[in-house]
DOTORMAR-587226 format. One record per atom (N, C-alpha, C): residue number from 1; residue in three letters; chain; atom name; x, y, z. Coordinates in steps of 0.1 Angstrom, whole numbers. Each point is the difference from the previous one (the first is absolute). Layout:
! residues N
+-----+--------+--------+-------+-------+-------+-------+
: num : residu : chaine : atome :    px :    py :    pz :
+-----+--------+--------+-------+-------+-------+-------+
: NUM :    ALA :      A :    CA :     X :     Y :     Z :
...
+-----+--------+--------+-------+-------+-------+-------+
//
This chain:
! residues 121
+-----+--------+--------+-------+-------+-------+-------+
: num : residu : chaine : atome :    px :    py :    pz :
+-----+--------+--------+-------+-------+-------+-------+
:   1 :    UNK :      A :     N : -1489 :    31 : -1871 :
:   1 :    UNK :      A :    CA :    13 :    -5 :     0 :
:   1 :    UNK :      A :     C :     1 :   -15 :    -1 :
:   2 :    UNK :      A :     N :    10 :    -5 :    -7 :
:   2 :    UNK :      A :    CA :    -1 :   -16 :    -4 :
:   2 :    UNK :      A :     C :     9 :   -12 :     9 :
:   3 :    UNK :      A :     N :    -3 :    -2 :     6 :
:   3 :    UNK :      A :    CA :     5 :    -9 :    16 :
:   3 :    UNK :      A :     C :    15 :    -9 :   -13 :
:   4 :    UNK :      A :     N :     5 :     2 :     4 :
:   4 :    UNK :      A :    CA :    15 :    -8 :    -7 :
:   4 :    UNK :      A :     C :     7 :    -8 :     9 :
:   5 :    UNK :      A :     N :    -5 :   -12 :    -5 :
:   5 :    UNK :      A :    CA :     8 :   -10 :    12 :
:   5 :    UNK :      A :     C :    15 :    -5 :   -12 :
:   6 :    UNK :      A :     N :    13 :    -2 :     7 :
:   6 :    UNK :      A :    CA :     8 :    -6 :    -2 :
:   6 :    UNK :      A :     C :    -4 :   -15 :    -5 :
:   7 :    UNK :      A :     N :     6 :    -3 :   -11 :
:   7 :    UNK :      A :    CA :    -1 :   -12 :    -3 :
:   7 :    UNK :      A :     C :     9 :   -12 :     9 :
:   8 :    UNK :      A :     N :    -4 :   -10 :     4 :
:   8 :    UNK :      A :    CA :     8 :   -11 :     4 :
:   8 :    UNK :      A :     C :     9 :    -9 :    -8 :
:   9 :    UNK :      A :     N :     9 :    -8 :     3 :
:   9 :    UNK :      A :    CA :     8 :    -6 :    -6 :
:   9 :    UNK :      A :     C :    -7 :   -10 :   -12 :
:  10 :    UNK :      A :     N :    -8 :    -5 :     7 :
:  10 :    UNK :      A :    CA :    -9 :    -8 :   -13 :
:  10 :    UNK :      A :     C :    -6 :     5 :   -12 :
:  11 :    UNK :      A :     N :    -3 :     9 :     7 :
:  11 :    UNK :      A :    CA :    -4 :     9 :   -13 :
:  11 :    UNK :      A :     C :     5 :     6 :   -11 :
:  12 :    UNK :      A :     N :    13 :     5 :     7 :
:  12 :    UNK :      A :    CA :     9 :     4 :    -6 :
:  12 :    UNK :      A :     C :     5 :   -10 :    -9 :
:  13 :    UNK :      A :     N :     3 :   -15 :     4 :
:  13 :    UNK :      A :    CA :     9 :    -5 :    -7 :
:  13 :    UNK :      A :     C :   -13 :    -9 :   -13 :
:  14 :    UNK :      A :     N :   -11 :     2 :     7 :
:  14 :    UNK :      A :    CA :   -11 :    -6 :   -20 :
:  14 :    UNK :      A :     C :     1 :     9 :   -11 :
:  15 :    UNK :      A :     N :     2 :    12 :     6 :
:  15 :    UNK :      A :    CA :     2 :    13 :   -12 :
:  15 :    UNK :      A :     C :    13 :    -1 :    -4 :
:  16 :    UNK :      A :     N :    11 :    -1 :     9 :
:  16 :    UNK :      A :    CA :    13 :    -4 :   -12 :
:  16 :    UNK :      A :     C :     2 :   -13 :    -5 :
:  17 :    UNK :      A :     N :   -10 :    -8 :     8 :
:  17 :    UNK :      A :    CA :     7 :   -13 :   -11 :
:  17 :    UNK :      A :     C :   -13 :     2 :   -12 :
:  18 :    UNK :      A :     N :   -11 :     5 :    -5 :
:  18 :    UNK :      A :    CA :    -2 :     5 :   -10 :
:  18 :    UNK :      A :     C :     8 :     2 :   -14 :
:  19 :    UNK :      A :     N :     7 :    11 :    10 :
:  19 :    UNK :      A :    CA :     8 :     7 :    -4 :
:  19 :    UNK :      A :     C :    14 :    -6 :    -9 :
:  20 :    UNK :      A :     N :     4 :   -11 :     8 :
:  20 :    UNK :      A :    CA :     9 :    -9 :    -1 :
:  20 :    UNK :      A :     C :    -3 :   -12 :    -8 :
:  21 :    UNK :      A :     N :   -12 :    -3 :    -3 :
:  21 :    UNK :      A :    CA :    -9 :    -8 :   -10 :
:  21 :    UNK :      A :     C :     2 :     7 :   -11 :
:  22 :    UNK :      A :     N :    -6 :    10 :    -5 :
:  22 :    UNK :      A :    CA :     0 :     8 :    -9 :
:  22 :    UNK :      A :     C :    12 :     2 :    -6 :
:  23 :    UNK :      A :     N :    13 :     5 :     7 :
:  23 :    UNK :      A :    CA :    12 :    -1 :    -5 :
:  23 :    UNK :      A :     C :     5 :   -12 :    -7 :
:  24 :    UNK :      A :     N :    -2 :   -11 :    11 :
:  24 :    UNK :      A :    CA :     3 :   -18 :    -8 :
:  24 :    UNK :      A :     C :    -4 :    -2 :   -12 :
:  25 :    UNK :      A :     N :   -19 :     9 :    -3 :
:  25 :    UNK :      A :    CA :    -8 :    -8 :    -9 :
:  25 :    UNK :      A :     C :     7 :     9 :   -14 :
:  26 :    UNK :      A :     N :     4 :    12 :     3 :
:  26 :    UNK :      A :    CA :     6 :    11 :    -9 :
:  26 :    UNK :      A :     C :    13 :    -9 :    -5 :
:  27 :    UNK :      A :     N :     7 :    -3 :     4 :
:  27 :    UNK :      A :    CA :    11 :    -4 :    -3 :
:  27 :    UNK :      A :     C :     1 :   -17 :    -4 :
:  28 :    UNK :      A :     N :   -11 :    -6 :     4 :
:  28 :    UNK :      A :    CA :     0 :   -12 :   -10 :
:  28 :    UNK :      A :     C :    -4 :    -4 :   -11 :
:  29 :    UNK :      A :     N :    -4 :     6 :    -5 :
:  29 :    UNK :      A :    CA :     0 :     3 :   -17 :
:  29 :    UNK :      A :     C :    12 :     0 :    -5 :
:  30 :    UNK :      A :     N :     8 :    10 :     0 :
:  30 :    UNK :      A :    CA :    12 :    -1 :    -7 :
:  30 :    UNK :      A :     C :    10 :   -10 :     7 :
:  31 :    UNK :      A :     N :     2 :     1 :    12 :
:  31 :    UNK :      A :    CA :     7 :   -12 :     6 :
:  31 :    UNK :      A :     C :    -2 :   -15 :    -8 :
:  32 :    UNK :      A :     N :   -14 :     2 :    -2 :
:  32 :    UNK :      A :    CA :    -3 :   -19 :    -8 :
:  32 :    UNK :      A :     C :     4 :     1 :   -13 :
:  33 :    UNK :      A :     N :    -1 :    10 :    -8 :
:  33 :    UNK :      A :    CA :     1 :    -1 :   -14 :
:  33 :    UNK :      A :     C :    14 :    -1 :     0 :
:  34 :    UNK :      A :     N :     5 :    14 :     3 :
:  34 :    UNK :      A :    CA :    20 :    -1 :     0 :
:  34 :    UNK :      A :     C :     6 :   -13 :     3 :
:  35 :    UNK :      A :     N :    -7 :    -5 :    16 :
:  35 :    UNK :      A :    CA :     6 :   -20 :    -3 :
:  35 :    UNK :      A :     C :    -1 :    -4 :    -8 :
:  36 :    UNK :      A :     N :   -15 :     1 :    -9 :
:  36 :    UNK :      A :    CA :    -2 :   -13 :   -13 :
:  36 :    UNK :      A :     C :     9 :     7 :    -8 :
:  37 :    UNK :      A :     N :     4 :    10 :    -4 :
:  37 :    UNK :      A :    CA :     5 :     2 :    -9 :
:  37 :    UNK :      A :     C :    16 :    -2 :    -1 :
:  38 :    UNK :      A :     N :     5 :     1 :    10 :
:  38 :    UNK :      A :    CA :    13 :    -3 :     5 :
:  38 :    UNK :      A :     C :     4 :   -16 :     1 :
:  39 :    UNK :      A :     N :   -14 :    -6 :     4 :
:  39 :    UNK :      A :    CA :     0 :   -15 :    -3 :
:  39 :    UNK :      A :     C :    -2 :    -4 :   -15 :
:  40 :    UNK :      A :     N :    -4 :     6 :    -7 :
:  40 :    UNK :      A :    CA :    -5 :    -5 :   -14 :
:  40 :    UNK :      A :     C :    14 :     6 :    -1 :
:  41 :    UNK :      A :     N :     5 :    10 :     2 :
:  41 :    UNK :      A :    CA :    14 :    -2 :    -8 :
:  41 :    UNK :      A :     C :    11 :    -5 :     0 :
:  42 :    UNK :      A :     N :    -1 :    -8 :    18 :
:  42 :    UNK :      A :    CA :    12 :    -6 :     2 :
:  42 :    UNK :      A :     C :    -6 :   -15 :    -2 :
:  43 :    UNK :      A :     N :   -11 :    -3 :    -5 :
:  43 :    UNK :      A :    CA :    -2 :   -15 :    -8 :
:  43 :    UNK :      A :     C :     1 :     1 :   -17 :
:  44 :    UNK :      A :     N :     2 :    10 :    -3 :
:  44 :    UNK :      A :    CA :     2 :    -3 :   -16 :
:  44 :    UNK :      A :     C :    13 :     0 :     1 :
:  45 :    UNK :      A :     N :     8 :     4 :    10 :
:  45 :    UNK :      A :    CA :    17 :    -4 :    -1 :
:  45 :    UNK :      A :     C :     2 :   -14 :     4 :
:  46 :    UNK :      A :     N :    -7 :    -3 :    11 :
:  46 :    UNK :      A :    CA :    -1 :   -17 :     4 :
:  46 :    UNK :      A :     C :   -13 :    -4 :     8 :
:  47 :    UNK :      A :     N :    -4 :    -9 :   -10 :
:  47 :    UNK :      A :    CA :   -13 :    -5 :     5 :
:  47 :    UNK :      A :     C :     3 :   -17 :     6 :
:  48 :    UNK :      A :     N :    -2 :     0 :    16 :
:  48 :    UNK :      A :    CA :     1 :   -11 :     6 :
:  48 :    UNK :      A :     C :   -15 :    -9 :     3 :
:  49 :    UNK :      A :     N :   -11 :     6 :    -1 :
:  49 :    UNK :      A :    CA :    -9 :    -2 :    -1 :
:  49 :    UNK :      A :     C :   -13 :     6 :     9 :
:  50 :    UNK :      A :     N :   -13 :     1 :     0 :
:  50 :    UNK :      A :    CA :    -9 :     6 :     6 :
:  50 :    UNK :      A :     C :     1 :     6 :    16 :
:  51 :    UNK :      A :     N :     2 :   -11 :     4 :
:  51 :    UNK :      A :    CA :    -3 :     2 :    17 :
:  51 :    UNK :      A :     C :    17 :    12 :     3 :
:  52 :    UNK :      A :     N :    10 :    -3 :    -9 :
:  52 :    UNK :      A :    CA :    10 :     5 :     6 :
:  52 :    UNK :      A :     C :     0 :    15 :    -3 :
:  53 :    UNK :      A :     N :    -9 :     0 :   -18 :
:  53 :    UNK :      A :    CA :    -4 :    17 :    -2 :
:  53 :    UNK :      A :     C :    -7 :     6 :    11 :
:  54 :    UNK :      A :     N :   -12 :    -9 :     6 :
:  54 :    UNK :      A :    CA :    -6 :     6 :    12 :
:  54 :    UNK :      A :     C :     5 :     1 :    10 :
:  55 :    UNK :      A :     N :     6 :    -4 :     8 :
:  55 :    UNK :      A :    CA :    15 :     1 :    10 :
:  55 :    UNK :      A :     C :     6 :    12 :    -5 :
:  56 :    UNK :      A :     N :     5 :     2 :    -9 :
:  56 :    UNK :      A :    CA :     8 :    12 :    -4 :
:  56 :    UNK :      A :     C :    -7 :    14 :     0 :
:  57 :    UNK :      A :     N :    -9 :    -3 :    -4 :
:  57 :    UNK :      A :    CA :   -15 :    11 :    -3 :
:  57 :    UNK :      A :     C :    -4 :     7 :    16 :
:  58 :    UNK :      A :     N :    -3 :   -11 :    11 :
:  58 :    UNK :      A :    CA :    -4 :     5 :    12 :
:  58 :    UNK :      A :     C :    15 :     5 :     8 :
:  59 :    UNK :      A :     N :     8 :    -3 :    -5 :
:  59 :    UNK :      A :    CA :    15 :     7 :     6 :
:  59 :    UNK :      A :     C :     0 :    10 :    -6 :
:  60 :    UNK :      A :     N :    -2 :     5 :   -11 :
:  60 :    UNK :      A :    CA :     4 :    14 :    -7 :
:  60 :    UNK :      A :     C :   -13 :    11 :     7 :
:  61 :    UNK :      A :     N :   -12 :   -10 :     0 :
:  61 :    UNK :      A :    CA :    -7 :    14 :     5 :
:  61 :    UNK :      A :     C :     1 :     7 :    12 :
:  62 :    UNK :      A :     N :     6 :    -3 :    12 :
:  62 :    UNK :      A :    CA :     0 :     9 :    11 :
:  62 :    UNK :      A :     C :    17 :     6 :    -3 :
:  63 :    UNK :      A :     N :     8 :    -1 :   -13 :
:  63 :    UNK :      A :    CA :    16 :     3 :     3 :
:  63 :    UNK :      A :     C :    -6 :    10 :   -14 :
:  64 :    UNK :      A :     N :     3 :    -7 :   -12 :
:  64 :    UNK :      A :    CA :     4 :    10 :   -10 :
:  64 :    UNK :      A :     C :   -12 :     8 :    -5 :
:  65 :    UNK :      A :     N :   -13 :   -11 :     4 :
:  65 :    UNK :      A :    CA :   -13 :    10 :    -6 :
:  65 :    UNK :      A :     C :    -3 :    11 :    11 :
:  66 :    UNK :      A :     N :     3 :    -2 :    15 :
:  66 :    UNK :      A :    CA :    -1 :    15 :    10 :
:  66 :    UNK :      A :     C :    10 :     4 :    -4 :
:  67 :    UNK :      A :     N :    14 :    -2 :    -7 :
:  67 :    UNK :      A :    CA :     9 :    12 :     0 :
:  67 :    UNK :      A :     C :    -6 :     6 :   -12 :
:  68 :    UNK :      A :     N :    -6 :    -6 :   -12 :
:  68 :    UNK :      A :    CA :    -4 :     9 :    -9 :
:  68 :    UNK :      A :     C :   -17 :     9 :     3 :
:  69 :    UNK :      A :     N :    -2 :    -2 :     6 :
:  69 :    UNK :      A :    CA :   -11 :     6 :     7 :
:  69 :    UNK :      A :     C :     5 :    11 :     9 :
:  70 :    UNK :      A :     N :     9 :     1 :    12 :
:  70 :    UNK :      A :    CA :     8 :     9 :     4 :
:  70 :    UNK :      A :     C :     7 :     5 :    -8 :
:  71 :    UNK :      A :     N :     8 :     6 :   -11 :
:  71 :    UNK :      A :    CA :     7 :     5 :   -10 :
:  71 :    UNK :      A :     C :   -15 :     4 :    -9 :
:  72 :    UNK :      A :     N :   -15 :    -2 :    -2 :
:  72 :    UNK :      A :    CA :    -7 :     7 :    -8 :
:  72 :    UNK :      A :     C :    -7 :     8 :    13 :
:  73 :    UNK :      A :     N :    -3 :    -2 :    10 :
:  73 :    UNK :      A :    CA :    -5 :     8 :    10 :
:  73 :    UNK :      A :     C :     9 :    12 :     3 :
:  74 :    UNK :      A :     N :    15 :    -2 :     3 :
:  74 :    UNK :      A :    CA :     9 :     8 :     3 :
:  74 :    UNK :      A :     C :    -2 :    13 :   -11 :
:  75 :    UNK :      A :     N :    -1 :    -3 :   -14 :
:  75 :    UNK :      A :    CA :     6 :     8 :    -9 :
:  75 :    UNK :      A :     C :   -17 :     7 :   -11 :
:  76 :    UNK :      A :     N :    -7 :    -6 :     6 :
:  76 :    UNK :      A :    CA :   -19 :     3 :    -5 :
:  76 :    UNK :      A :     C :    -6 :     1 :    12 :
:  77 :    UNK :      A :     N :    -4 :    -6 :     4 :
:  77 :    UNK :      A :    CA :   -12 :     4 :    13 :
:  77 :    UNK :      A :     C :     9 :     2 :    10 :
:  78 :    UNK :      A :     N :     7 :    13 :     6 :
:  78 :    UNK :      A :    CA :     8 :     1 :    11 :
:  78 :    UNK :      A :     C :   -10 :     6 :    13 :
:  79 :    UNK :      A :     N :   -12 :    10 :    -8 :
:  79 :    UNK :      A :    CA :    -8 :     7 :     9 :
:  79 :    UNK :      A :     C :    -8 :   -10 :     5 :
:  80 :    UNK :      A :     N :    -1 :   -16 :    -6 :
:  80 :    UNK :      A :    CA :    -7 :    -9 :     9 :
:  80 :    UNK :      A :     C :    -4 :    -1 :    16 :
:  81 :    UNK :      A :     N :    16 :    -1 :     2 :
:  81 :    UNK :      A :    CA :     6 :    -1 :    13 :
:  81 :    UNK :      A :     C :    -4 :    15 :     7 :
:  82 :    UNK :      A :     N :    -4 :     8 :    -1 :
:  82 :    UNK :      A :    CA :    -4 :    10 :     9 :
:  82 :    UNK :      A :     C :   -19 :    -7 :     4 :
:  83 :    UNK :      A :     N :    -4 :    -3 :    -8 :
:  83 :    UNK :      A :    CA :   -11 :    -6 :     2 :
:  83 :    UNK :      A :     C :     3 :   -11 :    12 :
:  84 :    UNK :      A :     N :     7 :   -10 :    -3 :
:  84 :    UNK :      A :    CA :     0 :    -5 :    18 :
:  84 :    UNK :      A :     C :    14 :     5 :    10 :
:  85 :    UNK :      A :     N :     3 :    10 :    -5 :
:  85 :    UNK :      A :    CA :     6 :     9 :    13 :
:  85 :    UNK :      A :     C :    -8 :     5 :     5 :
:  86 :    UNK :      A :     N :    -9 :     5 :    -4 :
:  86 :    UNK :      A :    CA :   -11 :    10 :    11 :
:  86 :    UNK :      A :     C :    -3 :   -11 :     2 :
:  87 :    UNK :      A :     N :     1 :   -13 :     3 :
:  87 :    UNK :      A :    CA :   -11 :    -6 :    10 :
:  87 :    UNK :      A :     C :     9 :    -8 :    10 :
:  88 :    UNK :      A :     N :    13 :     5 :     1 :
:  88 :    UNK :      A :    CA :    14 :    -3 :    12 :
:  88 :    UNK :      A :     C :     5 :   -13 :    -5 :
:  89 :    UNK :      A :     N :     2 :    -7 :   -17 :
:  89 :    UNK :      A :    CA :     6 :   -11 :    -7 :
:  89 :    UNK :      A :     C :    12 :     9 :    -3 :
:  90 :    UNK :      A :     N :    10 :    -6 :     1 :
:  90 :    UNK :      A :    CA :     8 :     6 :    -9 :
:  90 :    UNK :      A :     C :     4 :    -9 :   -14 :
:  91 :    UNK :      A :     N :     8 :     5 :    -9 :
:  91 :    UNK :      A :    CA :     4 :    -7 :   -11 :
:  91 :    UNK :      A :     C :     8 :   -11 :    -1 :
:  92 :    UNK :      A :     N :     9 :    -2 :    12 :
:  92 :    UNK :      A :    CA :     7 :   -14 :     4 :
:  92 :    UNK :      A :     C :    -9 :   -10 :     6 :
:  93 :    UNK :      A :     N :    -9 :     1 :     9 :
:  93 :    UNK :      A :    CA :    -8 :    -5 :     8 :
:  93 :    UNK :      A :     C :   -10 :    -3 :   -13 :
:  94 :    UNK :      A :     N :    -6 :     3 :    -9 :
:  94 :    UNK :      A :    CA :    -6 :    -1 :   -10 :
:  94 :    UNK :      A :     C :     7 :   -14 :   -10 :
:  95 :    UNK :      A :     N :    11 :     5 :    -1 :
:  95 :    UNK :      A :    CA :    14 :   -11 :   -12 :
:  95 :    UNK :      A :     C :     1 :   -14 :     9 :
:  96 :    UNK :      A :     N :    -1 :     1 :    12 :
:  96 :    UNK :      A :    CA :     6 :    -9 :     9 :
:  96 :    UNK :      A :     C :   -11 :    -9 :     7 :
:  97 :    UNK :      A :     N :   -10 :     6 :     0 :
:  97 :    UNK :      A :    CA :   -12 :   -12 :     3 :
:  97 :    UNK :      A :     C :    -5 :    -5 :   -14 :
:  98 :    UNK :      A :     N :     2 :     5 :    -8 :
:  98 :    UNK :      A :    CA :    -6 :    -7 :   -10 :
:  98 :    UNK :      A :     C :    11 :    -6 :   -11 :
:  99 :    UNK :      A :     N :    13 :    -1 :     4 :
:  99 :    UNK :      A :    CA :    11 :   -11 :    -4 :
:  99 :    UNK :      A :     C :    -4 :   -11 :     6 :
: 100 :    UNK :      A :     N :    -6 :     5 :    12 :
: 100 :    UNK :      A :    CA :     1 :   -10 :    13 :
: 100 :    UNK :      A :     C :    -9 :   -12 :    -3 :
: 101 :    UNK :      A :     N :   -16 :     6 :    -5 :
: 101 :    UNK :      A :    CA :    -9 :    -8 :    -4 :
: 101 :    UNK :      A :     C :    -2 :    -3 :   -12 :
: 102 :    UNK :      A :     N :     7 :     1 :   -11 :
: 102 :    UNK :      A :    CA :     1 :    -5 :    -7 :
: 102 :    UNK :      A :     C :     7 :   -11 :    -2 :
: 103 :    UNK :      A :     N :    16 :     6 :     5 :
: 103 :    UNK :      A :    CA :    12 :   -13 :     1 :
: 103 :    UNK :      A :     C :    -8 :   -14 :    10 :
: 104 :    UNK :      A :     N :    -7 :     4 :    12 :
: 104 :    UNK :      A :    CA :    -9 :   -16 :     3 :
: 104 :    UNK :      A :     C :   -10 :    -5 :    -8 :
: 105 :    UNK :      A :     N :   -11 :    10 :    -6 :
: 105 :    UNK :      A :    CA :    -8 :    -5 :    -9 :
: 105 :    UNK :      A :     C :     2 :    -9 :   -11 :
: 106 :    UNK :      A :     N :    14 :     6 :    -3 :
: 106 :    UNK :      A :    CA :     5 :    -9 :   -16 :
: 106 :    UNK :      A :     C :     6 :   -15 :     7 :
: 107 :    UNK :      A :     N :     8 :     0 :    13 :
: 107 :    UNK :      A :    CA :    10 :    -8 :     0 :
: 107 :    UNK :      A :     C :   -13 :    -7 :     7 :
: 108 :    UNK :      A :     N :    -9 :     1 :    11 :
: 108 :    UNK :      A :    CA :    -8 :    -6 :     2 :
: 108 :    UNK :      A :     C :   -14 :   -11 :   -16 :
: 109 :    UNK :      A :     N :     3 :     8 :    -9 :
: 109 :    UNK :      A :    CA :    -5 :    -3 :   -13 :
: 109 :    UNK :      A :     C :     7 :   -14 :    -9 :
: 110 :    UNK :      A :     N :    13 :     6 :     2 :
: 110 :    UNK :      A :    CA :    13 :    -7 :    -1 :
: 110 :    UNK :      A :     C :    -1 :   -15 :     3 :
: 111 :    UNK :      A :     N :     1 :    -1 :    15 :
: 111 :    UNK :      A :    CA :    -4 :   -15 :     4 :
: 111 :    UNK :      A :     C :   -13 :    -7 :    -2 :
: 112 :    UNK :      A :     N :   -13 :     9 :     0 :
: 112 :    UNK :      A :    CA :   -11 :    -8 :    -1 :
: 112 :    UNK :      A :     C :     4 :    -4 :   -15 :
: 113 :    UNK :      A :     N :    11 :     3 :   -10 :
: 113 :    UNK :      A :    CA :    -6 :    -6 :   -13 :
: 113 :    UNK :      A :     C :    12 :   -14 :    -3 :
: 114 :    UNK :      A :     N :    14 :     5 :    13 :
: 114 :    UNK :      A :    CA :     8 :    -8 :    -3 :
: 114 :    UNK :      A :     C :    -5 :   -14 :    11 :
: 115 :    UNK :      A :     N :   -11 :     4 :     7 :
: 115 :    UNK :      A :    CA :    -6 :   -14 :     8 :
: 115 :    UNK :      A :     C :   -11 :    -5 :    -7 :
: 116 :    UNK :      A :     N :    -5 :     5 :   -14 :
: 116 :    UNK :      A :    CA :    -8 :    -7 :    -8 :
: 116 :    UNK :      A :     C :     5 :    -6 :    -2 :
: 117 :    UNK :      A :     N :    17 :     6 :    -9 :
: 117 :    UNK :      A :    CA :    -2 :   -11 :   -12 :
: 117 :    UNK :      A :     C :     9 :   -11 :     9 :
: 118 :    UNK :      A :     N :     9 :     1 :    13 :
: 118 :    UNK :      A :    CA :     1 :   -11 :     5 :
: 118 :    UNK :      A :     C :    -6 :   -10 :     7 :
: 119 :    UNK :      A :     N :   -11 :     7 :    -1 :
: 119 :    UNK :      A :    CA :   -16 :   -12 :     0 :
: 119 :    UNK :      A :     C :    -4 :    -8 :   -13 :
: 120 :    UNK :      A :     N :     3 :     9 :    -8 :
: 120 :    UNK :      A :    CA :    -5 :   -10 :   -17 :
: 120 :    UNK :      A :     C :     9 :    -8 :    -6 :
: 121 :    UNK :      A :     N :    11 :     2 :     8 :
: 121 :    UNK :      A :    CA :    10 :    -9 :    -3 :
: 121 :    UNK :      A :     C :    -2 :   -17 :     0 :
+-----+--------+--------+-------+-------+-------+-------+
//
């Protein structure tokens, strides 16, 4: 007979944020392209210059590149999300931490590049 200890909280929580990794790393791919691309098209309508395309670029990817990433998940990979439902994630809890870390990543990205260039000034 195989002695089954309950897991603890710690334990528990390195296996979902795995889990929660994986989902982020899944969804940044298309999140970054859909920005560039959404940026490359809103600079051929008006190009103010480099740093402001990249400003624009790191704002589109946690807004319109996770909504286009949510809208191909929703409607192609739906049985994903049973994959981390059996492991007690749900699909909001999934959308919402990883808006969460992205939108600081970028805006955190954001300043380190708008404190360069107000350094090289």
């Amino acid at each position: 007979m195989v002695n089954q200890q309950p897991m603890n909280s710690l334990q528990r929580w390195k296996i979902q944020y795995r889990f929660y990794r994986t989902f982020f790393f899944s969804t940044l791919k298309t999140s970054v392209l859909m920005g560039f691309l959404c940026t490359f098209l809103g600079g051929l309508v008006s190009y103010e210059g480099i740093i402001d395309s990249i400003t624009l670029w790191l704002r589109f990817i946690p807004t319109v590149g996770l909504g286009f990433d949510l809208i191909y998940k929703e409607l192609i990979r739906k049985e994903e999300y049973f994959f981390y439902y059996n492991q007690g994630i749900g699909k909001y809890q999934l959308w919402i931490v990883t808006f969460i870390v992205m939108f600081i990543c970028c805006n955190l990205l954001n300043q380190i590049i708008q404190l360069c260039v107000q350094a090289l000034k």
